[in-house]
C-alpha positions as CSV (number, residue, x, y, z in Angstrom):
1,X,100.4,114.5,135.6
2,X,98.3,115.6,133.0
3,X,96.4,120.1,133.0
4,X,99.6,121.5,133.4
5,X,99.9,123.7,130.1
6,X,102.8,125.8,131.8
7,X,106.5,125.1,130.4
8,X,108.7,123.2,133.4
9,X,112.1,124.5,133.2
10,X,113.2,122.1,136.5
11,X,111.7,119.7,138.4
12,X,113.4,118.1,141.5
13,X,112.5,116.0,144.8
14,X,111.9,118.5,147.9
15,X,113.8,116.0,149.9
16,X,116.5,116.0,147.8
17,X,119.0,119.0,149.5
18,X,121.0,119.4,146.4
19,X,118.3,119.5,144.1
20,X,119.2,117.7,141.4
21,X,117.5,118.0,138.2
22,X,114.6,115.1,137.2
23,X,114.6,114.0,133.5
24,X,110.8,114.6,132.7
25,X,108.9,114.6,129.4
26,X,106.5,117.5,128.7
27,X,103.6,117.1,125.6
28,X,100.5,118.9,125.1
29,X,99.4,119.4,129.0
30,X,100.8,115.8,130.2
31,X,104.2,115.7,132.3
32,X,105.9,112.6,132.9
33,X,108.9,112.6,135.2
34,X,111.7,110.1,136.0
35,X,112.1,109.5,139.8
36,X,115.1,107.6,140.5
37,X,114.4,104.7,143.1
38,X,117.1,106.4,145.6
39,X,114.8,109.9,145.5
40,X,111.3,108.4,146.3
41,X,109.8,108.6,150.1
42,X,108.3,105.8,152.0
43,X,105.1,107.3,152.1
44,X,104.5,110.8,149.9
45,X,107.6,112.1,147.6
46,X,107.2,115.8,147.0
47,X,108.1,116.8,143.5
48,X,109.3,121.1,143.2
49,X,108.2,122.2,139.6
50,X,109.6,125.3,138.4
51,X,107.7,126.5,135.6
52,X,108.6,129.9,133.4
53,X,104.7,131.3,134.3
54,X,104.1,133.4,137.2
55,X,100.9,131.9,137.5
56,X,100.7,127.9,136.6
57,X,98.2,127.4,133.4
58,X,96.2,124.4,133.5
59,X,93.8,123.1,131.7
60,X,91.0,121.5,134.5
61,X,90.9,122.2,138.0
62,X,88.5,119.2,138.6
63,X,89.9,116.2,141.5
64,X,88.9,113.1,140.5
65,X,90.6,109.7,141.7
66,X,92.5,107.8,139.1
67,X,92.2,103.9,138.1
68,X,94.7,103.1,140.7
69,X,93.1,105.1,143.8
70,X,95.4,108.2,143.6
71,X,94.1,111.2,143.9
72,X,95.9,114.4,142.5
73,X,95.9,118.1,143.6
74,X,95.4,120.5,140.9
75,X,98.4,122.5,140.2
76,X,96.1,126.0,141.0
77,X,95.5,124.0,144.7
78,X,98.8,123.6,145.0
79,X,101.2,126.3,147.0
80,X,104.5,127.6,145.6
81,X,106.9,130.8,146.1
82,X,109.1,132.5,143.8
83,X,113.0,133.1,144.3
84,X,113.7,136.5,144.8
């Protein structure tokens, strides 16, 4: 994922009820994170990012379709709630 300036305390899989923790790798506005083959969905796996922000910071709000046909939301598109 690459426009997400916000720090990521915790990622995990929605479908994943006990919500373990994904390794991930965060430089510079690009995220990388580790989905272990026993995590992924047939079809759409659903990542939960919870960043320190209120609002997420991004750096382009632009959709474009990558190299390989996938097409990502921008994190501002994207809906989230807060604990609490």
């Amino acid at each position: 994922m690459n426009g997400l300036l916000s720090k990521v305390e915790k990622g995990y899989c929605l479908a994943d009820k006990s919500q373990r923790a994904l390794s991930f790798n965060q430089e510079e506005g690009t995220l990388s994170v580790t989905i272990p083959d026993e995590l992924k969905q047939p079809r759409v796996t659903v990542v939960v990012l919870e960043i320190e922000d209120t609002e997420a910071k991004v750096i382009d709000e632009t959709i474009q379709q990558e190299e390989n046909g996938a097409i990502k939301l921008p994190v501002s598109k994207c809906e989230f709630a807060l604990d609490g």
